[in-house]
C-alpha positions in Angstrom: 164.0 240.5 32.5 162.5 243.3 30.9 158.9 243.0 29.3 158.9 242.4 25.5 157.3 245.2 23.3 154.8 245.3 20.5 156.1 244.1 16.9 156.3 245.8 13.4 152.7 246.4 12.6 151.0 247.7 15.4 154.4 250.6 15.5 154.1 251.0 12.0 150.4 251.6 12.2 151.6 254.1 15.4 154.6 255.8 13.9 153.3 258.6 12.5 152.2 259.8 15.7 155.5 259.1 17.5 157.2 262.5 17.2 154.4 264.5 15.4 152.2 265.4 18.9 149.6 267.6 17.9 148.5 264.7 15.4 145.5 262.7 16.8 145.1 259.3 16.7 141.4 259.4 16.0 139.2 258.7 13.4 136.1 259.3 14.5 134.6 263.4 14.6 132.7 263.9 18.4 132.8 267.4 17.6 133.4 270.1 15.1 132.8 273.9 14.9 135.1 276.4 13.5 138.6 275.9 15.2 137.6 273.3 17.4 137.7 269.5 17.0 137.5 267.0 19.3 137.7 263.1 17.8 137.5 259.3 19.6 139.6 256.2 18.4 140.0 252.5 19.5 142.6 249.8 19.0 142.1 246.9 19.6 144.8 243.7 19.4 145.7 240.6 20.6 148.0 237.5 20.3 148.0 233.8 20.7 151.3 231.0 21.6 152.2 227.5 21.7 155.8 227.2 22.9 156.9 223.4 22.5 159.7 222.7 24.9 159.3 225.9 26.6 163.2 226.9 27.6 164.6 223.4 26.1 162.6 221.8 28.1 162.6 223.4 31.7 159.4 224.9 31.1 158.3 228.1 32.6 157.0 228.0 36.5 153.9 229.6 37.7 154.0 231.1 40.9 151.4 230.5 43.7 151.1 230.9 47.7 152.3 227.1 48.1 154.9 227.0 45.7 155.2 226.9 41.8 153.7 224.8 39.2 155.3 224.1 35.8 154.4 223.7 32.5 156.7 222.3 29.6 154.9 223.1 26.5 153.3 227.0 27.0 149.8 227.9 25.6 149.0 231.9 25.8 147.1 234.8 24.3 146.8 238.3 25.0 144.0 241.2 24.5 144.2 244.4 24.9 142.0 247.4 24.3 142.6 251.4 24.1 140.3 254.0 24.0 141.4 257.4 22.8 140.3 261.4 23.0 142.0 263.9 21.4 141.1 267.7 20.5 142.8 270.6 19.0 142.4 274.1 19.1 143.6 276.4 16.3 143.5 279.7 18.5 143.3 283.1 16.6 146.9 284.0 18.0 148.5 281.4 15.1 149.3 278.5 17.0 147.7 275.8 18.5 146.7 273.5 21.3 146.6 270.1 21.3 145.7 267.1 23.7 145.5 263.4 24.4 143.5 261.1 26.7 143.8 257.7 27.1 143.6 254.0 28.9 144.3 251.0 28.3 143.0 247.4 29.1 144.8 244.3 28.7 144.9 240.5 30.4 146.7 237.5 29.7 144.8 234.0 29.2 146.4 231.0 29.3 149.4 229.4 31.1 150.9 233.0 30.8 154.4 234.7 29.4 156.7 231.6 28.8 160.0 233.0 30.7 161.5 230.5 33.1 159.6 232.0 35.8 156.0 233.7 34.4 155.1 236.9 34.5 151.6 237.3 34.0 150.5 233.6 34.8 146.8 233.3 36.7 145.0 235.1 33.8 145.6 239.4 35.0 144.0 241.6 34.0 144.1 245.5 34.4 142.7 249.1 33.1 145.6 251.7 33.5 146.0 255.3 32.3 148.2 255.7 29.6 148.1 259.3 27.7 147.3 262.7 29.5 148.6 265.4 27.8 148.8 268.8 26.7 150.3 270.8 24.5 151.8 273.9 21.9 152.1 274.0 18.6 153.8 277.3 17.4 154.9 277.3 13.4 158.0 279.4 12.3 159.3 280.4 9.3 159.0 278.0 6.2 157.9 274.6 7.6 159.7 274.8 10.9 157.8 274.5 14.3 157.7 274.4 18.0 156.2 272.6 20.1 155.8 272.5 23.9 154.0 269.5 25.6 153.6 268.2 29.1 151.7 265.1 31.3 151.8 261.6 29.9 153.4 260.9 26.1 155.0 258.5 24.0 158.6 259.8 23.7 161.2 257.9 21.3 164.4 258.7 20.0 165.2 256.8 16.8 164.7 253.4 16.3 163.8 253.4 19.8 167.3 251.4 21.3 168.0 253.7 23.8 164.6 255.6 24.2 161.2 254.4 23.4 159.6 252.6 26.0 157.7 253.9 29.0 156.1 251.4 30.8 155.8 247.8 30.4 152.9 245.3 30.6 154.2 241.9 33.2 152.2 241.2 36.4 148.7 242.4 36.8 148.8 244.4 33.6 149.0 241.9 31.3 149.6 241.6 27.8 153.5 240.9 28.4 154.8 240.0 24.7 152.1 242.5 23.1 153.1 245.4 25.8 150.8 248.1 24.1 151.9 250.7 27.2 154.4 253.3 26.2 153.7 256.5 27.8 156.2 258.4 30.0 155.2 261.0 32.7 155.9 264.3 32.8 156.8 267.4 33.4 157.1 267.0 29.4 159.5 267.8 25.8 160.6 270.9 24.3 161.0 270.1 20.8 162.4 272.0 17.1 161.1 270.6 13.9 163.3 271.7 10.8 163.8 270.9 7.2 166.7 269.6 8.2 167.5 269.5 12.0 165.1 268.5 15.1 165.7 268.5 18.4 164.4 267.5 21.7 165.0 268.9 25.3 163.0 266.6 27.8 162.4 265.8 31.9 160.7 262.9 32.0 160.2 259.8 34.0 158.6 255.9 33.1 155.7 254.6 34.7 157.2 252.2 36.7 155.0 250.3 39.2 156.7 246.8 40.8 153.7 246.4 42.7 151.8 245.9 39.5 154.3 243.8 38.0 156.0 241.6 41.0 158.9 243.0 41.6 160.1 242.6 38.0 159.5 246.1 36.1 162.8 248.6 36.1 163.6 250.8 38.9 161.3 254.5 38.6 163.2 256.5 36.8 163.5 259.8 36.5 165.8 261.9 33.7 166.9 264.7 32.2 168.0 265.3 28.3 168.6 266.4 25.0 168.6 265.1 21.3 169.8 266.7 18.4 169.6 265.5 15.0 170.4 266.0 11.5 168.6 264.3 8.8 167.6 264.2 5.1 163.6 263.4 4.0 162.4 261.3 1.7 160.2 263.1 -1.1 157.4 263.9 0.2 158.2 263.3 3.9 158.7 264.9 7.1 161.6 264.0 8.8 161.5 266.6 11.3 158.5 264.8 13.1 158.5 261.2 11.4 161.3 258.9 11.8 159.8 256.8 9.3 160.5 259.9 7.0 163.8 259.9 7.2 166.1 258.9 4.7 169.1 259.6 6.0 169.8 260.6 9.8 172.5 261.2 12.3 171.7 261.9 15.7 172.9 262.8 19.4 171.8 262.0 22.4 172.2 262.6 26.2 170.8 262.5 29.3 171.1 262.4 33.2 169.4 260.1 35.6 168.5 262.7 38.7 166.5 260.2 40.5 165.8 256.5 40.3 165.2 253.8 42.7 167.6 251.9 44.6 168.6 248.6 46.9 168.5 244.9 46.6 165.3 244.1 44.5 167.2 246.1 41.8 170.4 244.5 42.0 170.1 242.8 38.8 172.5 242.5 36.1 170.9 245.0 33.9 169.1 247.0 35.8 170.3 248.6 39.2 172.5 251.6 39.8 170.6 254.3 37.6 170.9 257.1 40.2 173.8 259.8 39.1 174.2 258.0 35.3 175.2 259.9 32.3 174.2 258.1 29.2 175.4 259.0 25.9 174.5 257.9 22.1 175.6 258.5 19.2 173.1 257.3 16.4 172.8 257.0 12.5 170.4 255.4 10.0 169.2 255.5 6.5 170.8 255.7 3.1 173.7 257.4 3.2 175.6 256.9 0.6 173.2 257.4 -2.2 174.7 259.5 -4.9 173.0 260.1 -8.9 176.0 258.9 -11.0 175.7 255.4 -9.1 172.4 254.1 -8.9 172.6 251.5 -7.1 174.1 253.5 -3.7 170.2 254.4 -3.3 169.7 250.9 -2.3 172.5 250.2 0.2 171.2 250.6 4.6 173.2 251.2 6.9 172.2 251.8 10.4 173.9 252.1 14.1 174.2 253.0 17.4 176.6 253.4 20.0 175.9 254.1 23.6 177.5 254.8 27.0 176.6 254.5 30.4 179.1 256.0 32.9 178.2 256.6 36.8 180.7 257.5 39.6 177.9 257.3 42.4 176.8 253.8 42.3 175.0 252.0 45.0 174.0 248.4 46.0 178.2 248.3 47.2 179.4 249.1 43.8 181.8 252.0 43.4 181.1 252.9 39.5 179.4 251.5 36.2 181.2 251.6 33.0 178.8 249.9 30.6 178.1 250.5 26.5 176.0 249.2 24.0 176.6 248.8 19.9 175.1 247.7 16.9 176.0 247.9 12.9 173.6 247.1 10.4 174.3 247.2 6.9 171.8 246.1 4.0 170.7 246.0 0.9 167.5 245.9 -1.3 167.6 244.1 -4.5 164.8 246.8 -5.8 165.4 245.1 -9.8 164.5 241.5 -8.6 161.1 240.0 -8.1 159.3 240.5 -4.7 162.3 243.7 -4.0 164.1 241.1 -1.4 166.0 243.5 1.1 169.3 241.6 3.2 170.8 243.1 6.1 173.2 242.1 8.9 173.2 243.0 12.4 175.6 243.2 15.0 174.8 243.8 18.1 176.9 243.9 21.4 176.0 244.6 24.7 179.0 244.9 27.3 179.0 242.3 30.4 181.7 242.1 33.7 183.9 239.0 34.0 183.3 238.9 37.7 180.3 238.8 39.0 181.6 240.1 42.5 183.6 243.0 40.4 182.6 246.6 42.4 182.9 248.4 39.1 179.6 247.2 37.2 180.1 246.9 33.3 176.6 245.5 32.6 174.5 246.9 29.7 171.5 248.7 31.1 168.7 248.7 28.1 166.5 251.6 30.3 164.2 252.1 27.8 164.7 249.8 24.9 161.7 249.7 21.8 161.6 247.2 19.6 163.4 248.9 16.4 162.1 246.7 13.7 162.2 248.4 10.4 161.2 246.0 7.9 160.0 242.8 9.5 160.0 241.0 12.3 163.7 241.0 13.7 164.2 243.7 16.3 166.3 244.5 19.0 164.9 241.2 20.8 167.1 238.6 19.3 164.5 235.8 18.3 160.8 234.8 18.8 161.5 231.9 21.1 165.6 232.8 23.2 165.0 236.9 23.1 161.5 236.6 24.4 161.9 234.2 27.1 165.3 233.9 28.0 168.1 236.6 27.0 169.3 239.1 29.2 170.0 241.8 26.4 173.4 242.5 28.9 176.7 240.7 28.8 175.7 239.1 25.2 176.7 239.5 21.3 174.1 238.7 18.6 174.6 237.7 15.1 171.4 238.6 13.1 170.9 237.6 9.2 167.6 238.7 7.7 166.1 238.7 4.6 162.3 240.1 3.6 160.2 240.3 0.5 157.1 241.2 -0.8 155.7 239.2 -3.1 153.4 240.9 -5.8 150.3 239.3 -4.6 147.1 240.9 -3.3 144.8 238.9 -0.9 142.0 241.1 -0.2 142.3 244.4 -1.6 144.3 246.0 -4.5 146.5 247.7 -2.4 147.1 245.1 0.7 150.4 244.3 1.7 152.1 240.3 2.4 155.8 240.5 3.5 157.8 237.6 4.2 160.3 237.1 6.1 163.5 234.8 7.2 165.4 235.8 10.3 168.3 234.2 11.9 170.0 234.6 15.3 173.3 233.5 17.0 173.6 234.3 20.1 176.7 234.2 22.8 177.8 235.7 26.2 180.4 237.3 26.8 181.5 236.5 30.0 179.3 233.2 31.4 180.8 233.8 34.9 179.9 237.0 34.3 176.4 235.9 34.1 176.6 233.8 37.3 177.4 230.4 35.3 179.2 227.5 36.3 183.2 228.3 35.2 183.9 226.1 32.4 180.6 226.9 30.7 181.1 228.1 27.0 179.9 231.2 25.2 177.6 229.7 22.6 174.0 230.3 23.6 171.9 229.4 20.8 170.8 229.2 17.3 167.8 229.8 16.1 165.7 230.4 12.8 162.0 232.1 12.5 159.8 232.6 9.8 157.2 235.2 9.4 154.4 236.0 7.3 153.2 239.5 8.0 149.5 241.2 6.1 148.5 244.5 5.9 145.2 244.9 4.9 145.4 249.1 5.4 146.6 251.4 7.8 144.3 250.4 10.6 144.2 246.8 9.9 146.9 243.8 10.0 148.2 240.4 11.4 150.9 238.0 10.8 152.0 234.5 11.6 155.4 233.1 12.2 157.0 230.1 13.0 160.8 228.9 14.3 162.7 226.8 16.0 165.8 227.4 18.9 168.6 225.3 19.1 170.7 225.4 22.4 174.7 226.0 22.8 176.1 225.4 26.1 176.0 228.8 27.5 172.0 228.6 26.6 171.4 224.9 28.4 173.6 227.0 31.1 170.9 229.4 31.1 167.5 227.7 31.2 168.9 225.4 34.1 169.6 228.5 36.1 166.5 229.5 35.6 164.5 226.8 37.5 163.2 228.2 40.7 165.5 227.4 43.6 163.7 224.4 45.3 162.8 222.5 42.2 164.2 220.1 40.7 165.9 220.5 37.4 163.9 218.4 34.5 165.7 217.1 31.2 167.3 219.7 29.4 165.9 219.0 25.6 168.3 220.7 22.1 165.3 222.7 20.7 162.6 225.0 21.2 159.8 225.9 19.4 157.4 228.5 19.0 153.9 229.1 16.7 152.8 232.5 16.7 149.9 234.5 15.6 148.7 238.0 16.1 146.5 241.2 15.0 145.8 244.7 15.4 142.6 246.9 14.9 142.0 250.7 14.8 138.5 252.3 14.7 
């Protein structure tokens, strides 16, 4: 199962960056002198778990030479570190070049990751390029630009459902739920920033390594692709290189998987059969429907997606995949109440086969999934304690209420930030045999509720805390026990899960 990535604040403390390439990171000047700059940053961050009744009550198995040991109630944190060099060169020719540099270190303490089996148990710990880059940044009329960069870069589309995610951070990297890794490898992106349009044209591939991470990162993946989006900016903003600047957004996307590994070890239910796949998505976010004569349209959210994945030259003794994704998400903020409560709903289904011995495959393939929260905690991984540990993010539906506030409080500063938040999550397969499960065994997965409490002291600075309980359906007591390592005997299967959570991040 795929690794989880970062939450809200460390992204939000990254998104400017996302799209906008020539923009460094750093904060510190190493060196200045006419057109010439060249500046060093550092984040820092790190995490810390205790998972009561880890999988209602399985627990999550550590692996070893002799066998596996097992723990019922998980203990964790994470660190991670990342230095950063950047420089730009404003040439006398009217553009200029840009560049990035980067590593990152991270380990794992602990009992490790709490999925069934662990991921980054025996406390790993590893130092891995992340950002090598170079770059073009050629302006055109008005505020329009160009921009040409190759090597090792973040790339997202979006929210980041389809596209986002690079690498990931299980086995010897560590740092599995924080997963601060995100670079793709080259050749590069071609992209347009508008006033009203962007566009992308990219060959890329993630920096996969199952070495690294045991067997369990996604196959190495090379792809070809474009993006095209229209979008409207929110005063003041830049929606042609910040997503975050957009206030209203439609976009395109598509893309062709030349290469990518194949064979058993990838013959998972979300995973295998990349090779030859055309993957299409068409997405939309924002506000809409805002319009002067009714006020209140301003506040209304609605946000989707909907991808396919279609491949006619399958392997592993399929013939084809037929597979899609969706999600709707509408909201609202109450900007006239106290603490400006927002409320949204999100569906979210990911297709799955009846028969698991079908030779057409119509599991979901996330490829490279972010974690697209926008307000809170509550992203595309469907709950703190079930979407980190145990869902498959193929062959399921989720149900997702949330509600968030802020309440007019200041802890440290005059201009610090608390949000709360309340986030449910029902979740359900679609097909159980599908999944591998017993026939007979129902739909229902699980329930579960998390709170959060999320500070921003500035930009560079922030933490949160959360809390929440899982309560198990059939389909999700179906799940943990097939989860126990073959060999092991299966231990009392408990209703609920729980997990305590806290977490921060740092840039210098």
């Amino acid at each position: 199962m795929a690794v989880r990535v970062q939450k809200l604040l460390y992204a939000a403390a990254m998104s400017a960056g996302v799209f906008a390439a020539p923009k460094a990171y750093a904060d510190i000047s190493l060196f200045s002198r006419k057109d010439i700059t060249i500046n060093a940053a550092l984040d820092i961050g790190g995490d810390a778990f205790y998972f009561p009744n880890a999988n209602f009550g399985t627990g999550s198995y550590a692996p070893h030479k002799s066998g596996y040991s097992r723990t019922k109630n998980v203990t964790l944190a994470e660190l991670y570190g990342q230095p950063m060099l950047s420089g730009t060169w404003q040439t006398p020719w009217g553009f200029s070049v840009f560049g990035l540099v980067s590593a990152i270190g991270s380990t794992t303490l602990g009992d490790g990751d709490a999925e069934s089996v662990s991921q980054t148990s025996g406390t790993p710990r590893q130092v891995n390029l992340e950002d090598a880059n170079l770059g073009v940044k050629i302006p055109l009329n008005g505020k329009r630009r160009l921009i040409i960069e190759g090597g090792r870069q973040r790339f997202q589309i979006d929210d980041g459902f389809l596209m986002g995610k690079g690498a990931y951070s299980s086995g010897e990297r560590g740092a599995w739920w924080y997963a601060p890794r995100f670079a793709f490898s080259g050749p590069g992106v071609l992209k347009y920033e508008g006033q009203s349009i962007r566009s992308d044209v990219f060959m890329l591939e993630n920096n996969s390594n199952n070495r690294q991470t045991y067997g369990n990162d996604k196959p190495e993946t090379k792809f070809v692709g474009f993006d095209v989006t229209l979008f409207r900016s929110k005063p003041g903003g830049d929606g042609g290189s910040t997503y975050g600047d957009r206030a209203a957004y439609v976009t395109l996307t598509y893309f062709y998987v030349r290469h990518a590994d194949k064979g058993a070890a990838y013959d998972y239910s979300n995973r295998a059969d990349r090779q030859g796949m055309s993957v299409t998505a068409l997405s939309w976010g924002g506000t809409p429907f805002a319009m002067k004569r009714h006020p209140f349209t301003k506040n209304v959210t609605f946000y989707g997606n909907f991808v396919s994945e279609q491949n006619s030259h399958a392997g592993n003794g399929y013939k084809g995949v037929s597979a899609y994704a969706v999600y709707v998400e509408p909201g609202y903020t109450f900007a006239n109440l106290p603490w400006r409560p927002h409320v949204f709903y999100r569906y979210t289904r990911f297709s799955g086969g009846k028969n698991p011995h079908s030779r057409t495959k119509h599991n979901y393939d996330t490829f490279f999934l972010y974690d697209g929260a926008r307000y809170t905690y509550g992203g595309y991984w469907p709950g703190e304690i079930v979407g980190n540990n145990m869902s498959p993010l193929s062959n399921m539906e989720v149900q997702q209420f949330d509600i968030t506030g802020v309440p007019p409080v200041h802890l440290l500063k005059k201009d610090d930030e608390l949000k709360l938040g309340l986030h449910f999550y029902d979740l359900a397969y679609l097909y159980p045999t599908g999944a591998g499960l017993p026939a007979g065994t129902k739909r229902h997965m699980s329930d579960e509720v998390n709170v959060s409490a999320e500070y921003a002291l500035d930009a560079n600075t922030s933490g949160a805390i959360a809390a929440g309980a899982a309560f198990s359906g059939p389909g999700g007591r179906a799940l943990a026990k097939d989860g126990v390592p073959a060999g092991q005997g299966i231990p009392r299967i408990h209703g609920v899960s729980g997990v305590l959570e806290v977490y921060f991040y740092k840039h210098f």
